[in-house]
C-alpha positions as CSV (number, residue, x, y, z in Angstrom):
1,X,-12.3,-3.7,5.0
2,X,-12.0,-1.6,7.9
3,X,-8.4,0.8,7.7
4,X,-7.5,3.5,9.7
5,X,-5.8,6.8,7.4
6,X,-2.3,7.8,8.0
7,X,-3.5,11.3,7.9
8,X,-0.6,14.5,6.8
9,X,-4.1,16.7,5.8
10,X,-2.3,16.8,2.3
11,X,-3.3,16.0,-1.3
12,X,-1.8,12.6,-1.6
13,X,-3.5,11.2,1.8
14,X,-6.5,12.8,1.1
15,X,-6.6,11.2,-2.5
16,X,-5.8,8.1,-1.2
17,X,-8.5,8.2,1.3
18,X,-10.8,9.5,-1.3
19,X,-9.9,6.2,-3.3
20,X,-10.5,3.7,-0.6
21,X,-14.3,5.3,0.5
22,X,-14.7,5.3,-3.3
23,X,-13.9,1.3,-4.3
24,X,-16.2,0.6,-0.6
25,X,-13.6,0.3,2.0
26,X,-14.8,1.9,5.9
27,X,-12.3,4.4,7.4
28,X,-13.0,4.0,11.0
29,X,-10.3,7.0,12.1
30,X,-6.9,9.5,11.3
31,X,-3.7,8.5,12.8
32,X,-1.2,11.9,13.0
33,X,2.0,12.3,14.3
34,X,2.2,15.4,16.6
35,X,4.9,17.6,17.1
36,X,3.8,18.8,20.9
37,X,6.9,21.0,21.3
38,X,5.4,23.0,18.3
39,X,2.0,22.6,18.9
40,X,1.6,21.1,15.1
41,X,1.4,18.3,13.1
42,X,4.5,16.9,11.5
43,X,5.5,17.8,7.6
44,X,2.2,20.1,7.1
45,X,1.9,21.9,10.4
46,X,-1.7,21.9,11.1
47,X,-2.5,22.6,14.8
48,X,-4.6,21.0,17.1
49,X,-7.9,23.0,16.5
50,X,-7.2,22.7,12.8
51,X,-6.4,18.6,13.3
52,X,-9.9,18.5,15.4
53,X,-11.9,20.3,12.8
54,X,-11.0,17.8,10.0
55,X,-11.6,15.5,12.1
56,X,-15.1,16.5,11.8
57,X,-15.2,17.5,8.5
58,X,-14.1,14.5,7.3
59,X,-16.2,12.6,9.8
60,X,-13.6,10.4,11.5
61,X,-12.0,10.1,15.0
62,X,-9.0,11.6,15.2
63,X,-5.8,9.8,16.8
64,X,-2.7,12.2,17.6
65,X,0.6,10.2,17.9
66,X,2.2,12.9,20.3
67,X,6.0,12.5,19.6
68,X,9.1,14.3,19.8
69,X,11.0,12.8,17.1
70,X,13.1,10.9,18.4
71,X,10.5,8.0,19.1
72,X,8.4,8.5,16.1
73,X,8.2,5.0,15.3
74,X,7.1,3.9,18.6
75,X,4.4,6.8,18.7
76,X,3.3,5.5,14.9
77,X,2.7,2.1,16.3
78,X,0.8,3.0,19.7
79,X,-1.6,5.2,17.2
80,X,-1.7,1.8,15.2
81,X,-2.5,-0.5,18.0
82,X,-4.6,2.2,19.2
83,X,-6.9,1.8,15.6
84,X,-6.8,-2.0,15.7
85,X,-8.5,-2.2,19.1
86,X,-11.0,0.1,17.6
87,X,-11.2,-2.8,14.6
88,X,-9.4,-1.8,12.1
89,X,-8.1,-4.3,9.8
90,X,-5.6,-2.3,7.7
91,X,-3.6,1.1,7.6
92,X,-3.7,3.1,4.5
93,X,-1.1,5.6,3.1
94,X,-1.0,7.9,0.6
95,X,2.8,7.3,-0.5
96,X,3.3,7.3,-4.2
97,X,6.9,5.6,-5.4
98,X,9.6,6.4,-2.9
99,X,10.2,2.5,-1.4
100,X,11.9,3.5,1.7
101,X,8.9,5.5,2.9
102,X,6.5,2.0,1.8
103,X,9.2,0.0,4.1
104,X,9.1,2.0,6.8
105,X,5.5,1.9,7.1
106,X,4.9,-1.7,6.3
107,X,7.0,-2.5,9.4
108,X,5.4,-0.5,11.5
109,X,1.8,-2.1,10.5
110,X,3.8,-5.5,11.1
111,X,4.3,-4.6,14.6
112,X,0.7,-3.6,14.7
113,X,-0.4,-6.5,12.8
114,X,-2.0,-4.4,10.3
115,X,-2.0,-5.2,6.6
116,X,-0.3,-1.9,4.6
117,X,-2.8,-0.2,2.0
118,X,-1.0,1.8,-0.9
119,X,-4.1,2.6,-3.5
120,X,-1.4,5.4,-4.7
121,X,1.0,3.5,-5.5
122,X,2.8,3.9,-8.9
123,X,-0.3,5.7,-10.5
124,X,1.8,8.3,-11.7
125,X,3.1,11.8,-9.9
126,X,1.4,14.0,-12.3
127,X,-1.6,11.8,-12.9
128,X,-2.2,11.9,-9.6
129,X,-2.2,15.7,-9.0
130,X,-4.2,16.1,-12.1
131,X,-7.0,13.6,-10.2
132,X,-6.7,15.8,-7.3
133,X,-7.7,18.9,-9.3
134,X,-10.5,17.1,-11.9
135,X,-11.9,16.1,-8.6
136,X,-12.4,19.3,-7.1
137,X,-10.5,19.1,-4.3
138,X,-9.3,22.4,-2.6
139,X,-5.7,22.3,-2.1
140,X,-3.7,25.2,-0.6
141,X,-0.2,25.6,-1.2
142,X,1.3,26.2,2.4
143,X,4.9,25.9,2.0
144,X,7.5,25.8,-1.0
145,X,11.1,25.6,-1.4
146,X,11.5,29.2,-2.6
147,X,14.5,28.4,-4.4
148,X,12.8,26.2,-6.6
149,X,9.2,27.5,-7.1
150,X,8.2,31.1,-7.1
151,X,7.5,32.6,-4.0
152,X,3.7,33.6,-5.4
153,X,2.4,29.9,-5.2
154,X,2.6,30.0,-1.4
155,X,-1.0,30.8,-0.1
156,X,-2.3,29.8,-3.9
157,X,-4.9,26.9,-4.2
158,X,-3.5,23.8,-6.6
159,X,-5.1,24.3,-9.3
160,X,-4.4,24.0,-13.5
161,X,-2.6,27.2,-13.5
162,X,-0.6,26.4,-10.4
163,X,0.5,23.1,-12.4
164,X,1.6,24.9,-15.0
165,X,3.7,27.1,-13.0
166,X,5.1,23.8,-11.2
167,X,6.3,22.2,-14.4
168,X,6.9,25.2,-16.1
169,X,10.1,25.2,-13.2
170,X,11.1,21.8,-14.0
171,X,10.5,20.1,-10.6
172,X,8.1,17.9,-9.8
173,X,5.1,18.3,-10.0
174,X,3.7,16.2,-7.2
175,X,6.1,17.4,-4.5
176,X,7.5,13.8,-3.5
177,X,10.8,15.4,-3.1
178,X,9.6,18.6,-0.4
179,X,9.3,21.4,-3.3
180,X,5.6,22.5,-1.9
181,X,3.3,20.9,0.5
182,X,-0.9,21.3,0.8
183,X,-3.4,21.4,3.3
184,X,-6.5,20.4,1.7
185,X,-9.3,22.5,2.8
186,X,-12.4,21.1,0.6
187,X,-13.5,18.6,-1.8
188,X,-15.9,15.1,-2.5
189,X,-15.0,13.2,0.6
190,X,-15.9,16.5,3.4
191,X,-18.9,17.1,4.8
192,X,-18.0,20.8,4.6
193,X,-15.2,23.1,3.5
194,X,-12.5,24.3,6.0
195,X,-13.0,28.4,6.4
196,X,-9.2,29.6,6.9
197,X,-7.6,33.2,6.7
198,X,-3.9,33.6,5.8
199,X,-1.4,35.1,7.9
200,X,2.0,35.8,8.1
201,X,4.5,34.6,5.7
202,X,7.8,32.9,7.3
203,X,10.9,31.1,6.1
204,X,13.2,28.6,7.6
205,X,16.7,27.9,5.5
206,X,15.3,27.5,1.8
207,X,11.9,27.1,2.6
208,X,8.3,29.9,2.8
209,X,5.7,28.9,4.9
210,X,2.4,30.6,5.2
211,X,0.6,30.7,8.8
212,X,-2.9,29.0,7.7
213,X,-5.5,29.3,10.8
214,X,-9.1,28.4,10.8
215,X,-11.6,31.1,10.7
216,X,-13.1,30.4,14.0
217,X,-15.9,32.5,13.5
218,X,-17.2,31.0,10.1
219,X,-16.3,27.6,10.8
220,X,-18.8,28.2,14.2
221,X,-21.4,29.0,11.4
222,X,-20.9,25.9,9.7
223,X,-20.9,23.5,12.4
């Protein structure tokens, strides 16, 4: 079946896609939603060079969904009609248990006459992040609700440790309810590894977020 990936450049999407190439399935692009006021991607804030270079890491064309917000849906469904008359048959996403999201996005395939793909679904939050890891996926912790998690995770890759220090502060593990989010940078399903240096840390109400740019220089080297 051909799909096209609802792309955030996080763990769960990633693992999802990861699962379809693995049981035979043909990814044929990303869809992202693009925040063009901020110049990044909504939820994990990857800009548009970052967004182009997983794009070729990964191998796919890349679909940006520019919208301000306020017509998100309709943006979503141009990037999924956009993805159908390239011949895709389905839409995955990497959603794990939280129904509302899986409504939301099985209407919008409706409109787009796309079946909905879901090879996340109720597998288990820390299951799942365990996969991630056994897989050897890199996964960088980019933001964190600093209230909840401490402040050293932020710029830390998800790894066993990592975990520990998740569930050792009683939230969950996963991050379905916003207590971290990950870029993943490396791993099975890319061709090569995304170079990226740190920079400054900022925060916004209860939330830390790290500035995460590519290395320009290395990632010139690689490709």
């Amino acid at each position: 079946m051909k799909f096209a990936m609802s792309y955030s450049c996080g763990k769960d999407s990633t693992l999802a896609l990861h699962k379809m190439l693995a049981q035979g399935d043909e990814a044929i692009c990303l869809i992202i939603c693009f925040n063009e006021a901020a110049g990044r991607s909504y939820f994990h804030g990857a800009d548009k060079i970052m967004l182009q270079a997983y794009a070729e890491a990964l191998g796919l064309p890349l679909l940006l969904c520019p919208t301000d917000g306020m017509d998100y849906a309709q943006a979503f469904e141009a990037g999924l009609l956009q993805a159908k008359a390239m011949g895709a048959e389905a839409a995955c996403f990497g959603d794990i248990d939280i129904a509302e999201n899986r409504r939301w996005e099985e209407a919008r395939c409706r409109v787009a006459r796309l079946a909905a793909c879901f090879p996340l679904w109720q597998q288990g939050r820390e299951t799942l992040v365990q996969e991630v890891i056994a897989l050897g996926y890199r996964c960088l912790i980019k933001s964190l609700n600093y209230r909840l998690l401490p402040l050293s995770l932020l710029g830390r890759c998800l790894d066993e440790p990592a975990l520990a220090e998740i569930k050792a502060a009683g939230v969950d593990v996963c991050g379905e309810n916003g207590e971290y989010h990950t870029l993943a940078l490396g791993g099975p399903i890319f061709r090569q590894p995304l170079p990226v240096v740190l920079g400054e840390v900022m925060a916004n109400g209860d939330y830390a977020f790290v500035d995460v740019r590519l290395d320009e220089e290395l990632l010139g080297k690689i490709y």
